[in-house]
LOPA-381281 format. One line per 4 residues: number of its first residue (from 1); for each residue z, y, x of N, C-alpha, C. Coordinates in steps of 0.1 Angstrom, whole numbers, plus 2048, in hexadecimal, padded with zeros to 3 digits. Example, Ala and Ser with C-alpha at 12.3 -4.5 7.8 and 13.67 -1.06 7.14 Angstrom:
1	84E/7C7/884/84E/7D3/87B/84E/7DF/884; 847/7EA/880/847/7F5/889/84F/800/881
***
This chain:
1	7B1/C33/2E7/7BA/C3C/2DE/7B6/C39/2D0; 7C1/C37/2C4/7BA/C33/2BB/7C0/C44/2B0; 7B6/C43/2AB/7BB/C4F/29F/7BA/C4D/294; 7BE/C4F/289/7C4/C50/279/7BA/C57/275
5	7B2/C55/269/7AB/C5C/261/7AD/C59/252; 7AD/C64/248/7B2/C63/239/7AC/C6C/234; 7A5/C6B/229/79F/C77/21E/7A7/C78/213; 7A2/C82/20C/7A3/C85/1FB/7B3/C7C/1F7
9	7BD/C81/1FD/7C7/C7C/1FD/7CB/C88/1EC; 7C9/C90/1E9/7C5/C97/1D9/7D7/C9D/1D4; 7E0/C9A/1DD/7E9/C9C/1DD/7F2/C8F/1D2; 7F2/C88/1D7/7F7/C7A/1D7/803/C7C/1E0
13	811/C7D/1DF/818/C7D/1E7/819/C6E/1EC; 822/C67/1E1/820/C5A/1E2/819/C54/1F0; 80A/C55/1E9/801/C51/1F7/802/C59/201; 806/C64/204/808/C69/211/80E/C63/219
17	820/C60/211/826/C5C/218/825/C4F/21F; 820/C44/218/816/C36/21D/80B/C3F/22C; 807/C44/227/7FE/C47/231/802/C4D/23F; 80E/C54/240/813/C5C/24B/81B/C4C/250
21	821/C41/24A/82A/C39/24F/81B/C31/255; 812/C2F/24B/808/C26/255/802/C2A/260; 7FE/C36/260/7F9/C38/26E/806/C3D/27C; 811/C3C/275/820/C3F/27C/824/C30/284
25	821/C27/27B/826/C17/27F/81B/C14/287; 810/C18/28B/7FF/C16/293/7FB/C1B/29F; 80D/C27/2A0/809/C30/2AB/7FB/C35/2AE; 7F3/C3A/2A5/7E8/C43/2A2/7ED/C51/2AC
29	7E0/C53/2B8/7E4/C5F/2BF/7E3/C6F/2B7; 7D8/C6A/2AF/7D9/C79/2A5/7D2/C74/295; 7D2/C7D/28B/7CE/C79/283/7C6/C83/27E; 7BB/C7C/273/7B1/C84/272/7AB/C83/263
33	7B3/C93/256/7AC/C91/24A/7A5/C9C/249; 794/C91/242/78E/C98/242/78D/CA2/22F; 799/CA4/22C/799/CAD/221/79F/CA8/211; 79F/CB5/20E/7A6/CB4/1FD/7B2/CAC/1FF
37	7BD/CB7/202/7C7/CB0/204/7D1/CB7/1FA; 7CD/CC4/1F4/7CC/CC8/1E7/7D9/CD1/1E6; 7E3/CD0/1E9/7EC/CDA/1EB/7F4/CDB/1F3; 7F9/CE4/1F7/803/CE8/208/80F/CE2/207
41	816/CDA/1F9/821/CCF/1F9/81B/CC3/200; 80D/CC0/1F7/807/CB1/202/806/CB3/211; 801/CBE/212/7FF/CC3/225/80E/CBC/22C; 817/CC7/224/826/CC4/22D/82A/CB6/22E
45	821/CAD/222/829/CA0/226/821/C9B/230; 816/CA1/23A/816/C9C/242/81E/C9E/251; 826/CA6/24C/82A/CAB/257/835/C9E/261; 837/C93/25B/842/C88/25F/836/C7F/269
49	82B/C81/26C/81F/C7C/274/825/C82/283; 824/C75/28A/82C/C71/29A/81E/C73/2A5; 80F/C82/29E/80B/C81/2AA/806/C92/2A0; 7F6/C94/2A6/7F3/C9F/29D/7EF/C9C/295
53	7EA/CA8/28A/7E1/CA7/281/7D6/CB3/281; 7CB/CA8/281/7BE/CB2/27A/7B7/CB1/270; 7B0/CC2/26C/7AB/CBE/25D/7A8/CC7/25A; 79A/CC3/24F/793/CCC/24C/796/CCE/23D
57	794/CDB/238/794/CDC/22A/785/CDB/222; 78E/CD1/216/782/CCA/20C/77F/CD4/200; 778/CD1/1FA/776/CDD/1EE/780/CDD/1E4; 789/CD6/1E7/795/CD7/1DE/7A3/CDF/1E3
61	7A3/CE1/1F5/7AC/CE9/1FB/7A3/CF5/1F7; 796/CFB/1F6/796/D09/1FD/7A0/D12/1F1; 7A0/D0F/1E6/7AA/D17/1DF/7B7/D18/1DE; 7BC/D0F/1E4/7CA/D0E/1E6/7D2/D15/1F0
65	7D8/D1E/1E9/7E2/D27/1F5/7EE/D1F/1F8; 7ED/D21/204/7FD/D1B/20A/7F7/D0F/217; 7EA/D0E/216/7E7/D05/21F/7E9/D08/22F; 7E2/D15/22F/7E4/D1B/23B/7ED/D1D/23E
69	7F6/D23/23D/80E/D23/240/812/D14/242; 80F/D0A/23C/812/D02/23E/80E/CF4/249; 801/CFA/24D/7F9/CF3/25D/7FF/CFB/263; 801/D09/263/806/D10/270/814/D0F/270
73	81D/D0A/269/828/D07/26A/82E/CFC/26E; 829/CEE/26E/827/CE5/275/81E/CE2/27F; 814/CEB/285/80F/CE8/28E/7FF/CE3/28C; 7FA/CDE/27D/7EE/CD2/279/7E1/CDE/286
77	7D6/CDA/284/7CC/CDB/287/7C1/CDD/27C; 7BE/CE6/272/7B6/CEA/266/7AD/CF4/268; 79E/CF1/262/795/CFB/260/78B/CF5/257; 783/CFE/253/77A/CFE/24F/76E/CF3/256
81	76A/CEC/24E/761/CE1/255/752/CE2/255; 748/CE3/260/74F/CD5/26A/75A/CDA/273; 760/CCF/275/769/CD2/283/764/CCC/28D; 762/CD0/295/760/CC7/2A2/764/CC8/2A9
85	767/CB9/2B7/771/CB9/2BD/770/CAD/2C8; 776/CB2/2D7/775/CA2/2E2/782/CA1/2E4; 784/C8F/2E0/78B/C8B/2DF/78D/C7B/2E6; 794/C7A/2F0/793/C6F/2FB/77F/C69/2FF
89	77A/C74/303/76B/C70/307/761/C74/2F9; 768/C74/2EF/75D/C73/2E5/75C/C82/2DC; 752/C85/2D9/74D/C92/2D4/74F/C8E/2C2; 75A/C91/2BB/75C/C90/2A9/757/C9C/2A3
93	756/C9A/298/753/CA7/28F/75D/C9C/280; 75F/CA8/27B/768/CA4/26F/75F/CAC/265; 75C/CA8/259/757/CAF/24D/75F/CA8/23F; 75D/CAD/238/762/CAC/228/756/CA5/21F
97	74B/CB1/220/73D/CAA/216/737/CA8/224; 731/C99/21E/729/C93/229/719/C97/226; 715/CA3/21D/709/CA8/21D/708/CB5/22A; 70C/CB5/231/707/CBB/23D/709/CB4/246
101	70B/CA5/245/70D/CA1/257/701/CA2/25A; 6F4/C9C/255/6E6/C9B/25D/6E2/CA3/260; 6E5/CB2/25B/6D7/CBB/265/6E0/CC0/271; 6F1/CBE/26B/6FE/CC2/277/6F9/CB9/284
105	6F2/CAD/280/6F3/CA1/28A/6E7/CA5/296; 6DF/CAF/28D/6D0/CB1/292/6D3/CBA/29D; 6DD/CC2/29C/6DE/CCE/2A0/6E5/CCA/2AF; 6F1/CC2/2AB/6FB/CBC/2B0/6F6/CAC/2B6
109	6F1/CAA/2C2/6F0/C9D/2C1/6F8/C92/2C9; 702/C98/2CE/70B/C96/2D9/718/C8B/2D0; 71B/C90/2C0/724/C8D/2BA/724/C7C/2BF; 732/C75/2C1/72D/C67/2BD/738/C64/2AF
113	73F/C68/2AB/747/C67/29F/746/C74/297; 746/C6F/289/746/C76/27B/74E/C73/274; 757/C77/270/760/C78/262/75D/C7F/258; 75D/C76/24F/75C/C83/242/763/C7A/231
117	766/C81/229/76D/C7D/221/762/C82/213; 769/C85/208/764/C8D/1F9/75D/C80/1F2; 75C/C78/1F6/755/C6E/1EC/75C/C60/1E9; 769/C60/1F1/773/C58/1ED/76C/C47/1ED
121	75F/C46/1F4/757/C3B/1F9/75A/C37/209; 75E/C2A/20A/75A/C29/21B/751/C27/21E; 74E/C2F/22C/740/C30/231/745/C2C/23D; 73A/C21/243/73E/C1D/253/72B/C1B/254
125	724/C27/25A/71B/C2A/25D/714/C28/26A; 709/C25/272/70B/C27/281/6FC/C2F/27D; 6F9/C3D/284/6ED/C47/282/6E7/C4A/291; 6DF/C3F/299/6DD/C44/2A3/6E8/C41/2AE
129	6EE/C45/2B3/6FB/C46/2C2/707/C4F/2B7; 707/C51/2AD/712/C54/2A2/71A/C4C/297; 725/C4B/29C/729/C44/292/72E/C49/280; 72D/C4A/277/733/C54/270/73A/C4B/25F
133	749/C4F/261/750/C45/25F/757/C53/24D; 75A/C4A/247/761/C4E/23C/76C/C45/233; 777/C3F/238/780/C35/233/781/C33/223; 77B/C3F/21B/77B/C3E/20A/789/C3E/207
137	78D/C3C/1FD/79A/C3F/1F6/7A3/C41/1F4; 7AD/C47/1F7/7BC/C48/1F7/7C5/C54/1F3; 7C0/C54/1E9/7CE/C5C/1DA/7CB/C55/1CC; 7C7/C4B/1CD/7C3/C44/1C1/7D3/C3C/1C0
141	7D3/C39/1B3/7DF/C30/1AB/7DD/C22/1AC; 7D3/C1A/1AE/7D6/C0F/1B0/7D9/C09/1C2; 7E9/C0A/1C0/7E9/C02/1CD/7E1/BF6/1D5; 7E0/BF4/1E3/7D6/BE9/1E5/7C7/BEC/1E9
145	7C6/BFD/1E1/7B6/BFD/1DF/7B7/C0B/1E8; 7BF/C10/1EB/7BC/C1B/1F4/7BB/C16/202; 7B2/C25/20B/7B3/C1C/215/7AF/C2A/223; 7B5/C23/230/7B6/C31/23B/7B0/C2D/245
149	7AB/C33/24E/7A6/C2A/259/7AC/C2A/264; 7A7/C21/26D/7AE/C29/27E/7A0/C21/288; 79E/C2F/28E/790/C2D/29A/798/C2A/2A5; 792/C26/2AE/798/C21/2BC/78B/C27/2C2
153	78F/C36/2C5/787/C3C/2CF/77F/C37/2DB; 784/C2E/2E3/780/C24/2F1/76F/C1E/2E8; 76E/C16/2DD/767/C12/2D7/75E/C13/2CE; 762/C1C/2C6/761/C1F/2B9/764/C15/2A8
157	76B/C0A/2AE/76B/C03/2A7/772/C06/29C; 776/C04/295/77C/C07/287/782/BFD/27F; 791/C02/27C/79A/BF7/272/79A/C03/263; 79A/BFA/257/79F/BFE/24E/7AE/BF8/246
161	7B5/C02/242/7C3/BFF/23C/7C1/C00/232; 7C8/BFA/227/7C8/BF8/21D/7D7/BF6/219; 7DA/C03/20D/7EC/C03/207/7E7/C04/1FC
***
């Protein structure tokens, strides 16, 4: 099963819309942002996504009203992070700041995938029997340079996109 993952999309419609058609053209079974998606107009443009969506809020959602009406109105999957979650065999956690994955990991040691976004860096990490992945950038203006990922759950292997 492969899934979609996107950060700090900052309310870039533009790039949304790139983003919902790439992981739409990839058949991605669900998708997965891990935050700052910045206002409940960017939320709804995910709503044109051909599986779920999950997601945590980044320190740029928690002030934004309208986020919540608008996951429960489409259906998304949103909370406060970490999220965690089994998904085809594999135990995920989603976070935003990747300053709590390690003592989360301590606690937690079962995880084998991490997502996390807020530093607009890609991170393709291996910690032990965890993988913990961050695709980096996608609400920036230079086309070319953004970029989304998609995991292939069976493996863990990892593609990155680039619009």
């Amino acid at each position: 099963m492969l899934v979609g993952v996107v950060s700090d999309t900052h309310n870039n419609l533009k790039n949304i819309r790139q983003i919902v058609s790439i992981f739409n053209e990839r058949n991605v079974g669900s998708v997965f942002h891990t935050g700052d998606i910045t206002t409940a107009k960017s939320l709804a443009e995910f709503s044109d996504l051909k599986c779920d969506l999950f997601l945590v809020y980044g320190n740029n959602d928690r002030e934004e009203s309208g986020l919540d009406k608008v996951a429960e109105k489409f259906g998304f999957h949103v909370q406060e992070p970490p999220m965690k979650i089994f998904m085809h065999n594999k135990n995920i956690a989603v976070f935003h700041e990747p300053e709590l994955i390690d003592q989360f990991l301590k606690i937690n040691v079962d995880i084998q995938l991490v997502l996390h976004g807020h530093t607009h860096r890609y991170r393709k990490e291996n910690l032990d029997d965890t993988l913990i992945f961050n695709p980096g950038e996608s609400a920036g203006m230079l086309s070319g340079k953004n970029a989304v990922g998609i995991v292939d759950l069976e493996d863990l292997s990892i593609q990155r996109i680039f619009f």
